[in-house]
N, C-alpha and C positions, 0 to 999 in steps of 0.2 A: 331472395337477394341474389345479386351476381356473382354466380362462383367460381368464374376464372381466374386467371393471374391481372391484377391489376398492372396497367402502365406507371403507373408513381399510387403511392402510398405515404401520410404524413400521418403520426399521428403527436398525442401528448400529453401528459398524464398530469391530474391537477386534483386538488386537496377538494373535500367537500367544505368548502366556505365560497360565502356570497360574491365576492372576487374572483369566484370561478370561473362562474357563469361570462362576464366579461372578455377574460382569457382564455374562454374556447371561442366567443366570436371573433376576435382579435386575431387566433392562431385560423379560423377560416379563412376569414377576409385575404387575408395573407398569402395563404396558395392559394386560394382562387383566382387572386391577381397576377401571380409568378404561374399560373397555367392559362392566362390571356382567358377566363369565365369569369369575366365581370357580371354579365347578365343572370350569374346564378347567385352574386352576392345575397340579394336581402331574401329570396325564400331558404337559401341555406341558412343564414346567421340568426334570420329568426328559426328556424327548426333547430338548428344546435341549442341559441338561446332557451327554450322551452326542453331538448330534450335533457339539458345539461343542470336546468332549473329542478328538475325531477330529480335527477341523480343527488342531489343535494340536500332537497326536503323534503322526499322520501326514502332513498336508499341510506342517506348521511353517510356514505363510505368515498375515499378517495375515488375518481373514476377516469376513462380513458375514451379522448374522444380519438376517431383517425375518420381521415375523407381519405378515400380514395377513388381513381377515374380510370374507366375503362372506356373499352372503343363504344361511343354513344349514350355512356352514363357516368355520375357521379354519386358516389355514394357518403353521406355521414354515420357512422356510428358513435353510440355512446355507453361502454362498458361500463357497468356496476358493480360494488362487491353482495350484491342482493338480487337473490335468486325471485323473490315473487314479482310477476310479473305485474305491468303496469293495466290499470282500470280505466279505460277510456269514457269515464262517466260526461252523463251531462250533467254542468250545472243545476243545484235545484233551485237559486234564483234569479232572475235574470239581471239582476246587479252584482251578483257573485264576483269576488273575485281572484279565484282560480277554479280552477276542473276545466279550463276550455284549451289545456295545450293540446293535447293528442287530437282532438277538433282538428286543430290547424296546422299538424302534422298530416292528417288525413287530406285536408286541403292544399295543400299547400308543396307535397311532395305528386311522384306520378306514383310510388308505390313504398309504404313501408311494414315492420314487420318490428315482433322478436325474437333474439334466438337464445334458447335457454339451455345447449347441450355440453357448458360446463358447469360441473357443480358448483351451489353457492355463488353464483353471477348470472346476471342475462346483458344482452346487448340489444338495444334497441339501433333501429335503422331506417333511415330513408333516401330515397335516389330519384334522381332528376337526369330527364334528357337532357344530353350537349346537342349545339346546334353543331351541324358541320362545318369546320372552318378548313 
C-alpha cells in the first residue's frame, strides 16, 4: 500500500448493520465526484460495496472506511474491529452465493492487501490508478 502523505483523505465510520453497506457507497461516490474521478466510480463502490459487506457479516463490529488519493493513485480502505484476516476462498458451488468478493477485489483493483499491525483489527485495502488530468 502507498505510504506517503496523501493529498486529501475522507473517511467515516458506520455501525455494522445492512445500511451500511449502502452508506460507505454513498460516502464514496461522493468524493470521488468533489475530486472530478468519476471514471473510478463503479470499481471503487463496488469494492467498498464487498469490502464493507465483509466487515459486517463477518467481523459484525462497527468499522471505518477512508479513500484516500495520492499523485497517481486512489486508495479505499476498510477498518475492522477483528483482527483475523479475510479468506479469499473460492466458491464451492457455482451457484453459490457469496465467497466471490475478494475475487473481484482481486479483479477489479490494480493492487490490494491487508494490514494487521494494530491489535485486535485489520484493515483491508485497494487502489486504483488516476488518469492524468
Amino acid at each position: 500500500m502507498v505510504m506517503q502523505r496523501p493529498n486529501w483523505c475522507h473517511e467515516t465510520s458506520l455501525p455494522a448493520e445492512p445500511a451500511s453497506a449502502r452508506r460507505a457507497r454513498v460516502f464514496v461516490i461522493h468524493y470521488l465526484v468533489e475530486h472530478r474521478l468519476m471514471y473510478l466510480i463503479d470499481p471503487i463502490r463496488l469494492i467498498t460495496s464487498e469490502l464493507t459487506t465483509n466487515a459486517i457479516q463477518h467481523a459484525r463490529t462497527a468499522f471505518t472506511v477512508t479513500l484516500k488519493g495520492f499523485d497517481g493513485v486512489v486508495v479505499v480502505t476498510v477498518e475492522d474491529r477483528v483482527s483475523v484476516k479475510p479468506d479469499p476462498s473460492v466458491p464451492q458451488q457455482v451457484l453459490a452465493t457469496s465467497g466471490r468478493g475478494l475475487g473481484i477485489v482481486e479483479v477489479l483493483s490494480d493492487e490490494w492487501g491487508v494490514i494487521d499491525d494494530r491489535p485486535g483489527s485489520k484493515t483491508v485495502w485497494a487502489s486504483f490508478a488516476t488518469r492524468s488530468q
